[in-house]
N, C-alpha and C positions, 0 to 999 in steps of 0.2 A: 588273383583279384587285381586290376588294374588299379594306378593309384591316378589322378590327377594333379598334376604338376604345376604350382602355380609361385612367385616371390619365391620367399626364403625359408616356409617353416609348413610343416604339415602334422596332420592328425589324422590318427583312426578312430573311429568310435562303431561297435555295431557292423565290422565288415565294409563302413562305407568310408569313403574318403572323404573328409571337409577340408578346406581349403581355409587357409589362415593367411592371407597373404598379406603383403606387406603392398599397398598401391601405389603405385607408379606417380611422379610427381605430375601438374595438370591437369584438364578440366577433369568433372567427374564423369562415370561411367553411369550411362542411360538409366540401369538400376539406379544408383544411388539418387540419381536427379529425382525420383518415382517415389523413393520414401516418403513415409506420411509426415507432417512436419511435426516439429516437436511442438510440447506444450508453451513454452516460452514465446515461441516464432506464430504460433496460433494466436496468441492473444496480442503480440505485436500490431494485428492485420486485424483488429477488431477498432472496429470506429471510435473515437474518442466523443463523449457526449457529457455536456452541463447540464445538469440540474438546477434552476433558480428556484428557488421555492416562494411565496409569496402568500401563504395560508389556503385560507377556503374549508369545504367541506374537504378535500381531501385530505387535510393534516386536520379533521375533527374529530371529537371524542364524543359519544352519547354516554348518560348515566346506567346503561343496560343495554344491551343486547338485542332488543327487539326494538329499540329507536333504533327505527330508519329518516327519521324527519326531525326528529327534535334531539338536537343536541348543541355541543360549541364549537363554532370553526377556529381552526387556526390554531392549535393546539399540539400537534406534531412536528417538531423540528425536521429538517432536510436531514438531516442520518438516520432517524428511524424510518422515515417513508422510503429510504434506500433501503436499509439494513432487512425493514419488510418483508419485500420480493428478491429472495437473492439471485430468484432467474435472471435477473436484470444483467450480471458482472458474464451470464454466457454470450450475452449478443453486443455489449459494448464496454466499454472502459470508462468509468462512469466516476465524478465528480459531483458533489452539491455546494451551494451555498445558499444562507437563507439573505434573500431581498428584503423583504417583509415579511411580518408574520400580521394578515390582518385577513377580516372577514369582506369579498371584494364588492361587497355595496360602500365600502369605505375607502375605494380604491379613488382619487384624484387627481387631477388631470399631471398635475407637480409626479406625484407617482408612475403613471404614464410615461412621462419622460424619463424619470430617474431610472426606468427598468428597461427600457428603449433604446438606451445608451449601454446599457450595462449588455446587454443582446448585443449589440451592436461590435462592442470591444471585443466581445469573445469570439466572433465569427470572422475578425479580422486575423484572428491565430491560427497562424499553421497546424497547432497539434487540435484542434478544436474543429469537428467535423458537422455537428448539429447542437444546437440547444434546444433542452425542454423547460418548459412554464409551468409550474404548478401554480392554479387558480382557482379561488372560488367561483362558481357559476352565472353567480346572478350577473355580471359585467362581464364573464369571460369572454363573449364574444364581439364586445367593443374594444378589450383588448388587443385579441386578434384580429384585427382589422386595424389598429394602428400600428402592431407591429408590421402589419402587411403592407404598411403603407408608405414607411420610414425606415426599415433597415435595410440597406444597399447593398443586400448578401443572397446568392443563391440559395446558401448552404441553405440545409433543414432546419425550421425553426418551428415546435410542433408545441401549444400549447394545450396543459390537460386540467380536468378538476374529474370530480366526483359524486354523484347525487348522494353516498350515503358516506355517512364515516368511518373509519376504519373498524369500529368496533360492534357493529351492526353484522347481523348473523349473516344479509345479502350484500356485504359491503362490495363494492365496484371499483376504488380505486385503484388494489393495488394492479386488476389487469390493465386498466387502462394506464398506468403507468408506464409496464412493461410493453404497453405497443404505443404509447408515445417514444420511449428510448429506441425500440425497433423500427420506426418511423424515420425518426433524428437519424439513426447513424444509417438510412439506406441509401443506398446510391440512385435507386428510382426515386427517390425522393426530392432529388436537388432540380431545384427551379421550381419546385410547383407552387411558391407561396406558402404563407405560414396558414398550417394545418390544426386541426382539432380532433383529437383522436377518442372517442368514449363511444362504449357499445360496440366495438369492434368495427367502427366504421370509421373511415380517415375523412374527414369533412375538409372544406377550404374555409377559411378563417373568413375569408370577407364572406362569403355567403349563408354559415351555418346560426341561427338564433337556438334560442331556450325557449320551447314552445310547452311544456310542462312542468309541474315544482315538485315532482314528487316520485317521479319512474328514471330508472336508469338509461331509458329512451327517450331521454328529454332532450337533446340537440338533433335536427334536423334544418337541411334548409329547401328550399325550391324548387332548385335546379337538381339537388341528389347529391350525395357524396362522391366524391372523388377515387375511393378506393373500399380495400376493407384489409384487415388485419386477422388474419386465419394460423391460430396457431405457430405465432411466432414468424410467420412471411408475410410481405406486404402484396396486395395486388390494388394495381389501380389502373379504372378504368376510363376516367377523365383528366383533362386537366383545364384550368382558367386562363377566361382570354385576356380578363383583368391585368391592366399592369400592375406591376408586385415587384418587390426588390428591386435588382438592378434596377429596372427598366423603370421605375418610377422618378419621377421630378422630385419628391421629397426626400429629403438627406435628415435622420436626428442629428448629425452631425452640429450640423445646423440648426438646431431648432431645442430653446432654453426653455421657452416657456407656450401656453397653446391662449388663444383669447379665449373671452367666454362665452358660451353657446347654450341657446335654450331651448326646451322643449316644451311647446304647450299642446294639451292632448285635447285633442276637438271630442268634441261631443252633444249634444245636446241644450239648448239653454245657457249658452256659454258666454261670458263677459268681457268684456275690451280689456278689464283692467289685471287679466293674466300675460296679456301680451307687455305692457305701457312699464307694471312694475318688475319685468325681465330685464328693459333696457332701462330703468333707471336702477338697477342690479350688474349694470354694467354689459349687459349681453350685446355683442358685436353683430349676432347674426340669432333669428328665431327660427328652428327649425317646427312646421304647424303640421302636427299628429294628425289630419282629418282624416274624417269619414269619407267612406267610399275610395276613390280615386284624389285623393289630397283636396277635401272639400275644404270650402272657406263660405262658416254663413253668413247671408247678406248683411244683416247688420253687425257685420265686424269687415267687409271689407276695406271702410274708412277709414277705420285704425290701422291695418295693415299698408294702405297705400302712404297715409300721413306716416306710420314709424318709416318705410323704406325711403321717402323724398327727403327724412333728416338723418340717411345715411346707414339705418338698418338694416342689415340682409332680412329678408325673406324666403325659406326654401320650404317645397311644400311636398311632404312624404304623408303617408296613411298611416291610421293605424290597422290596416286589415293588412292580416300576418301575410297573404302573397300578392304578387299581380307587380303594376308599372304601373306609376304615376307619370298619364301623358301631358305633355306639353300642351298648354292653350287649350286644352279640352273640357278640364272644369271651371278654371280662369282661363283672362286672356294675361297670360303670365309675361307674353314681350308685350304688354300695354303697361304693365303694372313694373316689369324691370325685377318680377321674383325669376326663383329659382327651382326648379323640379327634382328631385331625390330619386328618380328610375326607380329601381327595384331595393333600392337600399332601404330598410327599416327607418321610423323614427332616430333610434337611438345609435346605432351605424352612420347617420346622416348625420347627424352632429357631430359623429366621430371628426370624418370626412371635409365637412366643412370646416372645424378649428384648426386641422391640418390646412388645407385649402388657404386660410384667408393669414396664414406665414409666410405666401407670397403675395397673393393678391386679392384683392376688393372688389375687382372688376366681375359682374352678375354673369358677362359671355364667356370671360374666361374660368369662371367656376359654375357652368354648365357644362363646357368643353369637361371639364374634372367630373363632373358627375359623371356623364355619357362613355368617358374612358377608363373611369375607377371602378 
């Protein structure tokens, strides 16, 4: 029986020769390089992702089981909405802290900043790969759009909430959790702008609304989501032309506080004196909800041209949930010196503009900001 000769020490076992060798000092041998890595060295290579947590229906509780819609938001602290889904610790290396615990129709513009900034810090750290947002619904996607608007970071910044509460028989959260953190920590993910992940679809933040109250297929936007989330892998098949991160003019760095900005919703039979008592409420700039294509009825256009001569913006968005509000086409908006909202919603438009008018006032150069945002 041949033996195989190898180092300094051998064995039989079975008639067959194994080799015990003692390795040679320098690099390793092609085998060795080929082994699977170990569990330590596996989880080294795993993306680091923050959790902020900030309430909403995702951290909500209902009094039963079969509330899908009535319960109280904002009731779950950040380690149990981790501790939840423990799939979460297979695809990233994952962190919480709670920002806020609040229901986000209470969310503030002071809020906005304070959690703007806190994104912002963490995305500046090397061991910090993507952040996720936990938010309630009803503003979630004004949030994302400021964040998308102001943090000067490639990385992943994917904000998530929930149509139902944790404790509901159909509850949604915790997967959309786990493809927000699978989102955060992917590599396809960096530069696309901050993302909205619910329903297995990855949305882009400046584009996606809440176009339903009550189905777990309540965000959509226009133009289509960006990707989708398929058991734990991301695919995505668009990305935004919008500037976003980097490539944006706006810095939170820079930026304490946002002016204040209003929203009057056109409608039918409507009175001068929703517009008059917004600016003496302090509003810097009025963004007008109309009908159709950003209508303005006739007897209100005097009010709107008098508030803009004593220095008010005027920006004029719809409220019909798709489409472009074009320029000059329902007013003559370079006669009057307003402003048009493209495809941006009402409430994105105000976003928009309080960001906007922390550098400038000027009506051409925050159309230029519309037209490139």
């Amino acid at each position: 029986m041949p033996v195989i000769r190898s180092g300094r020490r051998l064995a039989r076992a079975a008639g067959l020769s194994i080799v015990l060798a003692t390795l040679p000092l320098g690099p390793l041998p092609a085998l060795a390089r080929e082994m699977p890595e170990t569990a330590a060295g596996q989880a080294a290579r795993k993306p680091n992702v923050v959790i902020l947590a900030t309430g909403g229906t995702i951290a909500g509780a209902g009094a039963d089981a079969a509330n899908s819609a009535t319960y109280q938001a904002a009731k779950v602290p950040v380690d149990k909405l981790i501790a939840a889904v423990p799939a979460i610790g297979n695809v990233a290396n994952v962190r919480g802290e709670q920002v806020f615990q609040i229901a986000s129709e209470s969310f503030t513009d002071a809020q906005l900043v304070q959690l703007a900034k806190r994104v912002s810090a963490l995305l500046k750290q090397d061991d910090v790969d993507g952040v996720v947002v936990t938010h309630g619904t009803d503003t979630l996607e004004e949030t994302a759009l400021f964040l998308d608007l102001v943090v000067k970071s490639d990385k992943p910044i994917v904000v998530v909430g929930s149509m139902r509460p944790s404790t509901a028989l159909s509850a949604d959260g915790a997967l959309n959790l786990l493809d927000a953190v699978t989102v955060a920590g992917s590599k396809e993910a960096v530069g696309k702008g901050v993302m909205v992940t619910m329903n297995d679809q990855i949305q882009a933040g400046r584009d996606v609304t809440k176009r339903v109250n009550v189905v777990p297929s309540a965000f959509s936007s226009q133009w289509g989501p960006l990707g989708m989330v398929v058991e734990g892998k991301t695919y995505f098949f668009r990305s935004s032309v919008k500037r976003h991160g980097k490539s944006s003019e706006f810095d939170i760095d820079q930026i304490d506080s946002l002016p204040l900005v209003a929203i009057v919703y056109g409608s039918g039979n409507m009175f001068p004196g929703a517009y008059t008592a917004a600016v003496e409420a302090g509003a810097k700039a009025i963004v007008n909800a109309g009908t159709g294509n950003g209508s303005v009825a006739g007897y209100l256009v005097d009010t709107l041209k008098d508030l803009r001569s004593k220095g008010t913006l005027i920006v004029r968005s719809s409220r019909v949930g798709d489409g472009i509000v074009l320029r000059n086409a329902e007013q003559p908006d370079d006669k009057y010196d307003w402003v048009v909202a493209h495809d941006l919603n009402p409430q994105k438009a105000k976003i928009l503009t309080a960001v906007a008018l922390t550098k400038t006032n000027d009506t051409k150069e925050l159309q230029r900001i519309f037209w490139e945002y």
